[in-house]
Every structure is written in structure tokens, then in C-alpha cells.
C-alpha positions, 0 to 999 in steps of 0.5 A, a space after each residue: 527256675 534258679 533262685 533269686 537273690 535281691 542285692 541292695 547296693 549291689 552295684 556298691 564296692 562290697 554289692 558287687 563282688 557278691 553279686 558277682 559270686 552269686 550268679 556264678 553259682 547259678 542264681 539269678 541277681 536283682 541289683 538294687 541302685 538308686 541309679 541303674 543305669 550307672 550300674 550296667 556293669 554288673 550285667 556282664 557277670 552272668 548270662 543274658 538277663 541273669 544279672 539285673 539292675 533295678 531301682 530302688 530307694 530303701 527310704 520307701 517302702 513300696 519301692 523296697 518291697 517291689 524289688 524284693 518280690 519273689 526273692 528267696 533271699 536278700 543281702 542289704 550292702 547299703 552303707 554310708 561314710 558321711 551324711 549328705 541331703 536325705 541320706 542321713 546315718 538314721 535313715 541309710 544305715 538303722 531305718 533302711 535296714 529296718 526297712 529291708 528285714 521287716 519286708 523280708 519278713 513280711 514277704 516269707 524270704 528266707 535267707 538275709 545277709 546284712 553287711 555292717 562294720 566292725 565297731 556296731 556300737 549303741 554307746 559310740 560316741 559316733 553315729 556312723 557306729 550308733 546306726 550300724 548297731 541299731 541297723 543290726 539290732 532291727 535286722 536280727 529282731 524282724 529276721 533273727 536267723 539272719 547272718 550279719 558281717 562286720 568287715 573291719 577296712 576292706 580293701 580292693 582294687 575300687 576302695 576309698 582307704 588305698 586308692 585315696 591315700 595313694 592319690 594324696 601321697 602324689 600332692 606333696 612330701 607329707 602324707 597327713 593322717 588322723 590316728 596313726 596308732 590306730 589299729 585296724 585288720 584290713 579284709 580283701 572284698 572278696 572275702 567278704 563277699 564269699 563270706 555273704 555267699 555262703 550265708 545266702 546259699 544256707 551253707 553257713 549258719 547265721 549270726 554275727 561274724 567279724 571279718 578281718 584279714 590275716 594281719 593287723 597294723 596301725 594305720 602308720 604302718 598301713 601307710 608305710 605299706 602303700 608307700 612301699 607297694 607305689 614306691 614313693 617315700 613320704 613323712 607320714 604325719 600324724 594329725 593330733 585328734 584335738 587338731 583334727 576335731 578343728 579341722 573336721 569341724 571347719 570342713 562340716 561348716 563349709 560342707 553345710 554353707 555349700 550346701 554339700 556341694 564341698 565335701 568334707 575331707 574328714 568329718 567330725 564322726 569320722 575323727 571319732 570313729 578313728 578313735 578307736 581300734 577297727 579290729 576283730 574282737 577276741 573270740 568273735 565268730 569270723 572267716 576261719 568259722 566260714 572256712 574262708 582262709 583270709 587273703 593277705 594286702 602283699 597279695 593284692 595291693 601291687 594289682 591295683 595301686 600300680 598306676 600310683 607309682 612314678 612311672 606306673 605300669 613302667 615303674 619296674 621296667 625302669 627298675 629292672 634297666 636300672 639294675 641291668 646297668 649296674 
């Protein structure tokens, strides 16, 4: 019988793309979702009942240790960008996780891979960075060989940092951002699902590894790139951090006197995180130690953000009439 792997999150933007790689090497997948039957679509990655969704809640412990019976190893891709009812930074991101490893130790699993994010601090002043750090540390200290990852940006064609951007670049002639010195080394999802890969088969060691891409840009420049791939021209204008502090505290109150019906455009935590550089940190571990070569954002944004452009998928129809006419 093929061995068993509980993805949680599995069906999330990052889960998917290693539950994809793992069945194609043969295993059998649990896909771990708070809504299963709105993860039926990873059935298809392998054979008839080698891929399934299951339900999960990580805030219970008989309900994460139901999922994760007889798995040789488990993966724990829950992650969260802003707090909303229960789903607090603490309870997703530091006690989930703690959750996860602790039960995996309990039940003799073998392997774990934890994905984080690049910025896991204790001392942050965000606690987006304070709970993936305290994630990490009770992941490492229930299941010390595990393989912890921390993708800076990861980019692909289901991502929230491209595919929003692009979306707002339609609105109007200025496309607002918050931190446009800001550094970050954006990584393709696949790689770091190849990364997960090779720390669940045993073919890498454990430890902790920084995942970023080939090329490290601001997020002006980042948004000069989108612009180009889309071909739309727009002022890229940098909103103050003071200004932005305003304007993510008014979001968080209308949020909160909504009752979280109106999401935030941008909290407070997240203006802190944009703060600071999101890239990998010198001498850290990363995907050159995983024989993993980094796949470059030329070579894939045009493969999903077409549909941004004027035209869409007619945009370089149209390019190529034009310069048939002249």
C-alpha cells in the first residue's frame, strides 16, 4: 500500500500544488479543509480515491488527530493574511501549529513539513510575523526534525499579490501602493511545493530554509513588471507609511463595526509587515541546498495575467495587425 500524506490546507493556494506533486509520486493524499466539498478539485490530481478532501478544523484536537490517523507524514500549509471571527493570528498560525506537530508527535508520524514565511520574528512588531515565529518554534520543539519553509512573495496563477494588483490597475490611472522601496524576492508556488515535496519523501534533511526566487525587486518595480506583462501604463504612487497607518486604521474600524462583513483593503499589521524587506536572509539555507533551480516571474506571469490586459487573450492579436499595417 502507498504511503500517506495529511495535507492541511491542502486545497489553499500553496496546499494544492504539493498535493498536486505528491500523488504524482505515488502517494496517497488527505486534503485537510474546513469545506471539503469546495475542495473537490484536487480529486482529479491522481487516480480514483488517491486524492481526498477531508474536514478538518486545526482549532480541535480530536478533529486534527482524526485526519492525520495513519499518515506517514504530514505538511501543515495553513496560514492566514488577516484575523477574522475565530481565526485569529494565535489561534491559526502559533496554536494550530502547535496543534498539528504535537499530534504528530503523539501518533509516531514521521516526517513534517511546515510552511511559514520569511519575516518569522518573535520581537516583530507585527503579529502576522510574531505568530509564524511562534508557530515555528512549537513545530520544531514537538517534531525537531521537521522541515520548516519561509517563502518570501510566492507568486502563480491563483495568487492574491499579481492577480490583485492587476485587478486594481483597471479601476483608474494611479495604482496606490504602501511601501514602494520595499524589497521582496518573489518565489513561483511550484517551487515551493517541490521544496514540501522532498522534505515529506525524506530526500531532504530538515531544518529551516528560506524560499525565494532568482531576482529581488522593490515592490515599485514589481509593479512596473505587472504593468508591462498587462500593458497598461499607470502612476505608481507610493502611499506615506504615516498615511497608510490612517487609512488601515479606518479600514480595521469599519471591518469591525461590520462585523467583518467589510473587509479591510489593508490593515494595520499588514502596513507593518510592508515595513520591512521580505527577502532571504544571507547565508540562510534555501532552494539551491534543495537542488531546486528558482523559476524567474518573466517566465510565468504572461501565463496568467493576460486576461488584465485591454484586450485579453486578443491583446497581441491586435499588437501583431498593428504592426502588420505599418
Amino acid at each position: 500500500m502507498s504511503n500517506l500524506v495529511t495535507i492541511y490546507g491542502g486545497s489553499g493556494f500553496v496546499g494544492r500544488y504539493i498535493a498536486r506533486r505528491m500523488a504524482k509520486a505515488g502517494w496517497r493524499v488527505r486534503v485537510a479543509v474546513r469545506r471539503p466539498n469546495e475542495a473537490m478539485f484536487v480529486k482529479p490530481y491522481g487516480a480514483v480515491g488517491q486524492v481526498e478532501p477531508v474536514f478538518c478544523n486545526i482549532r480541535d484536537d480530536a478533529s486534527v488527530a482524526a485526519v492525520m490517523t495513519g499518515a506517514d507524514a504530514v505538511v501543515n500549509c495553513v496560514g492566514i493574511l488577516a484575523e477574522g471571527g475565530r481565526n485569529t493570528f494565535e489561534s491559526v498560525q502559533a496554536e494550530g501549529a502547535a496543534r498539528i506537530a504535537r499530534i504528530a508527535a503523539e501518533q509516531g508520524v514521521a516526517r513534517m513539513v511546515h510552511v511559514s514565511a520569511i519575516g518569522a520574528d518573535a520581537n516583530s512588531p507585527s503579529a502576522y510575523a510574531r505568530t509564524k515565529a511562534a508557530g515555528e518554534a512549537a513545530v520544531l520543539a514537538h517534531m525537531p526534525g521537521a522541515m520548516i519553509l519561509r517563502p518570501s512573495i510566492v507568486f502563480g496563477p491563483e495568487d492574491q499579490f499579481f492577480n490583485r494588483f492587476a485587478a486594481l490597475s483597471r479601476l483608474g490611472p494611479v495604482l496606490p501602493v504602501v511601501g514602494a522601496d520595499t524589497r521582496f524576492q518573489p518565489v513561483y508556488v511550484d517551487d515551493v511545493a517541490q521544496a514540501a515535496v522532498k522534505g515529506v519523501t525524506g530526500k531532504a534533511p530538515g531544518g529551516v530554509y528560506e524560499l525565494g526566487g532568482p531576482d529581488v525587486n522593490t515592490f515599485r518595480a514589481l509593479m512596473e513588471q505587472m504593468l508591462q506583462v498587462i500593458r497598461r501604463r499607470k502612476l505608481i504612487a507610493n502611499i506615506p507609511f504615516p498615511v497608510a497607518r490612517m487609512m488601515a486604521l479606518g479600514f480595521d474600524m469599519l471591518n469591525f463595526v461590520s462585523f467583518g462583513l467589510i473587509p479591510a483593503q489593508i490593515t494595520r499589521d499588514q502596513v507593518k509587515n510592508l515595513a520591512r524587506d521580505n527577502v532571504v536572509s544571507e547565508g540562510a539555507k534555501g532552494l539551491a541546498d534543495l537542488g531546486i533551480r528558482p523559476t524567474a516571474l518573466e517566465a510565468v506571469l504572461p501565463e496568467y495575467l493576460w486576461r488584465f490586459r485591454p484586450s485579453g487573450q486578443y491583446e497581441e492579436i491586435k499588437e501583431s495587425a498593428k504592426n502588420l499595417r505599418n
